[in-house]
C-alpha positions as semicolon CSV with decimal commas, in nm:
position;residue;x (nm);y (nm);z (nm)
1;X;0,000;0,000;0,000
2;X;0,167;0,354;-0,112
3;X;0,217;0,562;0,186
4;X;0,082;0,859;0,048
5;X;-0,259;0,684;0,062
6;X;-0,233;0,658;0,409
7;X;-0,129;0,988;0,489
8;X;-0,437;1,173;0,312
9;X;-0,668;0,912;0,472
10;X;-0,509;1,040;0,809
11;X;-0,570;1,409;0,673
12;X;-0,943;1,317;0,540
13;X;-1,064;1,178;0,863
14;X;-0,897;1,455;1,087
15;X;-1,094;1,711;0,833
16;X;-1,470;1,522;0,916
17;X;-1,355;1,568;1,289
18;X;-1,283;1,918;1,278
19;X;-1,645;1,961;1,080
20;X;-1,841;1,737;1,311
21;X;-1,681;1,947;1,596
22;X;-1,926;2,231;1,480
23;X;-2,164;2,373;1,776
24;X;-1,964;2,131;2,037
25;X;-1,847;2,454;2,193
26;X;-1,466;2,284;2,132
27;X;-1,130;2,522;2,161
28;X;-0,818;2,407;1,955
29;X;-0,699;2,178;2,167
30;X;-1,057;1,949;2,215
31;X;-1,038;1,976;1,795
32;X;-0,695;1,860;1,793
33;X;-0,767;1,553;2,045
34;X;-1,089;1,478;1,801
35;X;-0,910;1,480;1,502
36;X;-0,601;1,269;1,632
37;X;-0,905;0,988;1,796
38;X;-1,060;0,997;1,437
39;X;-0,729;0,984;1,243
40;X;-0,580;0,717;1,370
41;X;-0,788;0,513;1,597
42;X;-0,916;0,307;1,329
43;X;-0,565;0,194;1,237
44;X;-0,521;0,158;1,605
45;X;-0,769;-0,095;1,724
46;X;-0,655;-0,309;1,325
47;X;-0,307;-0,344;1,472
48;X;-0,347;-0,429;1,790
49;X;-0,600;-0,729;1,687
50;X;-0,298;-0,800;1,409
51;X;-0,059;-0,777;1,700
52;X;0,118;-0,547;1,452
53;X;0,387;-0,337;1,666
54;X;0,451;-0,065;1,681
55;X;0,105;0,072;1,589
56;X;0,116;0,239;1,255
57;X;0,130;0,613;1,382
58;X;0,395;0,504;1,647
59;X;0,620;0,401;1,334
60;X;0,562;0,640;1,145
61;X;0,456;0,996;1,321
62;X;0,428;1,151;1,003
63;X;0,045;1,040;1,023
64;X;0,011;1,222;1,362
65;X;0,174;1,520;1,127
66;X;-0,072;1,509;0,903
67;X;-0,378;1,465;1,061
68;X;-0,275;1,814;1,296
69;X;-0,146;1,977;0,995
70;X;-0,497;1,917;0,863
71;X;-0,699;1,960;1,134
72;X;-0,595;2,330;1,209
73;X;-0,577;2,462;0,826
74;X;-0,952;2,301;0,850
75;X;-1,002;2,496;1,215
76;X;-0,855;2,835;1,062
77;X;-1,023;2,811;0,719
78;X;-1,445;2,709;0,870
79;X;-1,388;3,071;1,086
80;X;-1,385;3,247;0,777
81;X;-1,584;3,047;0,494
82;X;-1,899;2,867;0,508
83;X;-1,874;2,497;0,404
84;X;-2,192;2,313;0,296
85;X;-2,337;2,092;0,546
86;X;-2,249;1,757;0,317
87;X;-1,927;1,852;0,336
88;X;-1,906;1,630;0,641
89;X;-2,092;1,339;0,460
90;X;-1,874;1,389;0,150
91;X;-1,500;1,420;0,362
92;X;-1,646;1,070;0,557
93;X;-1,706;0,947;0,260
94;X;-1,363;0,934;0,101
95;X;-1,215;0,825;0,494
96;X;-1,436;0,504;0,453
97;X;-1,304;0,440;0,104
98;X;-0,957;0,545;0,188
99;X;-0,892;0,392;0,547
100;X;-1,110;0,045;0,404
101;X;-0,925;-0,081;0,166
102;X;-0,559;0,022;0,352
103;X;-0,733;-0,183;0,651
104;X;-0,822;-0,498;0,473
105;X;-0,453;-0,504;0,252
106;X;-0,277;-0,477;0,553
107;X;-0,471;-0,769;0,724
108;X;-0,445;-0,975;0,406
109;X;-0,029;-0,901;0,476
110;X;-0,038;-1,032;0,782
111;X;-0,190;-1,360;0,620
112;X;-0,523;-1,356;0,751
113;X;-0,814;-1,553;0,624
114;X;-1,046;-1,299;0,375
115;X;-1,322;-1,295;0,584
116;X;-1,122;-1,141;0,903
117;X;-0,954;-0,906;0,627
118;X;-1,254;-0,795;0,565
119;X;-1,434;-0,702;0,896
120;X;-1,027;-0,573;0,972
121;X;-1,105;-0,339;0,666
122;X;-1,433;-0,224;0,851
123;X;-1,306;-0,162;1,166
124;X;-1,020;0,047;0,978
125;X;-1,263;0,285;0,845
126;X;-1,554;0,291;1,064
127;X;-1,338;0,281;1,401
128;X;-1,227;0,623;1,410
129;X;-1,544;0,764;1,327
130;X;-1,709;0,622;1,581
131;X;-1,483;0,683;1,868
132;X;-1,531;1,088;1,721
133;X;-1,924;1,100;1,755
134;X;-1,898;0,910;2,089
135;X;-1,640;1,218;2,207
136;X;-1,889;1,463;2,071
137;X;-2,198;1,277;2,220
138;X;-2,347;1,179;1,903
139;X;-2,503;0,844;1,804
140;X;-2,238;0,698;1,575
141;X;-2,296;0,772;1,212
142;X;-2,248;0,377;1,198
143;X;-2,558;0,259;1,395
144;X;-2,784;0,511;1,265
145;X;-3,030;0,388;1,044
146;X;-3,066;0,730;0,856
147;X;-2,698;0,714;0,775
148;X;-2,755;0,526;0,405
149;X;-2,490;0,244;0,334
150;X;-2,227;0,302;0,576
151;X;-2,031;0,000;0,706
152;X;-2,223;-0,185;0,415
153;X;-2,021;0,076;0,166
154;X;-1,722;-0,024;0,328
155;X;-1,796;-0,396;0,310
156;X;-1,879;-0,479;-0,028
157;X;-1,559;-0,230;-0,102
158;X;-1,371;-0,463;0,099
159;X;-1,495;-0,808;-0,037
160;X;-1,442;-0,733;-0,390
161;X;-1,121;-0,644;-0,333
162;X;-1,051;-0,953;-0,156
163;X;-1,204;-1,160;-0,421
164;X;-0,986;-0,959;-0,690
165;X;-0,691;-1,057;-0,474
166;X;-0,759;-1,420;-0,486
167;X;-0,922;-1,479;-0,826
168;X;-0,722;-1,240;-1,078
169;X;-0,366;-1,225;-1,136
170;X;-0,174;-0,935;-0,877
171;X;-0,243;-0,594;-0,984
172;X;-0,230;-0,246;-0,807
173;X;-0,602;-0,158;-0,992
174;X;-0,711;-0,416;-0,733
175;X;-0,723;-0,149;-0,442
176;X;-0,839;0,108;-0,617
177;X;-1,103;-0,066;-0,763
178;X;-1,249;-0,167;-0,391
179;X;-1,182;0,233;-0,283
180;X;-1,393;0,323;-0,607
181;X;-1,665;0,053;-0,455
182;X;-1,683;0,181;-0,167
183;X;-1,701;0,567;-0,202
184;X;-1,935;0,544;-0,537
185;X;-2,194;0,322;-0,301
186;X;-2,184;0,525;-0,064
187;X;-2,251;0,870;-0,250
188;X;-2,532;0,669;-0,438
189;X;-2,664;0,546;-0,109
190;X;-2,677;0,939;-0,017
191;X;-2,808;1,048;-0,299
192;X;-3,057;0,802;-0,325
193;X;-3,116;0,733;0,025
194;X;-3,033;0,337;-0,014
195;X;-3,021;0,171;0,311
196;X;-3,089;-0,183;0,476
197;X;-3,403;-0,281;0,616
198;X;-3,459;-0,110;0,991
199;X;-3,507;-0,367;1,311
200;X;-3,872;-0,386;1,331
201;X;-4,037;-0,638;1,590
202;X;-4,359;-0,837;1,444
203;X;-4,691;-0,627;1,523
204;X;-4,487;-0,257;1,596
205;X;-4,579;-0,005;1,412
206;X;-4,371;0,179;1,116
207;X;-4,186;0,473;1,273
């Protein structure tokens, strides 16, 4: 996986957390801590179920670099021009597509089965995200059933680029191909408000 990939996930993610942190009544430093917890924490919890040490930000602190770096051009630049409100949706977006695929290829390095690469993949990119709502005491974006396609973006992203891995001859279109999976299903799922069917108990009522 290119390292540059990596490092604009990092700077993607820490971008959504400085954006969610809107009417949180947060100073610099509470942005910083939300954008570091989104950034990396993803990557976090992967290694340490890989047993991968040091984690990935520890061995490389250019992440931790990049996701500050982002975070307060992203702090500086919302004080003086209005962003759209899907701007969060979007920036998420391309962090699930980004941070999914870098999950599941480094769990497939580590010689894991495809399945755990997989659900390694969805931890990568919904991890972070939800460790970022819980510190801004918000539902996570993951559980909510108005938040179209979400881990299901990131797991059919995942799976066919699993299945490309085993099936068809090495190639590096293989990632990008899952990354294009993933963010075009979710934008779709947006845009068209595609979901999966909501927990309903025989006899309740709709809504």
């Amino acid at each position: 996986m290119p390292s540059w990939i990596e490092y604009i996930a990092c700077a993607v993610c820490a971008i959504t957390a400085v954006l969610a942190a809107e009417g949180k009544r947060m100073d610099l430093f509470g942005v910083l801590v939300l954008a570091l917890v989104t950034a990396v924490g993803g990557g976090t919890i992967r290694d340490l179920c890989l047993g991968a040490q040091p984690v990935f930000w520890i061995a490389q602190p250019l992440h931790v670099w990049t996701a500050l770096i982002a975070a307060v051009v992203t702090f500086v630049v919302v004080r003086f021009v209005h962003l759209p409100e899907k701007m969060l949706a979007i920036a998420d977006a391309f962090g699930l597509a980004l941070f999914g695929i870098v999950g599941t290829e480094k769990a497939l390095s580590f010689g894991t089965p495809g399945v755990v690469a997989v659900l390694l993949g969805i931890v990568t990119g919904v991890a972070g995200g939800i460790l970022r709502d819980v510190l801004r005491r918000e539902i996570p974006w993951v559980f909510q059933a108005d938040v179209y396609f979400y881990a299901t973006a990131v797991f059919a992203g995942a799976l066919v680029f699993v299945l490309l891995r085993k099936w068809l001859p090495p190639s590096e279109s293989h990632r990008y191909i899952g990354m294009a999976v993933i963010l075009i299903l979710r934008l779709a799922a947006m845009r068209w408000k595609l979901r999966l069917p909501r927990y309903r108990a025989h006899g309740t009522p709709p809504g």
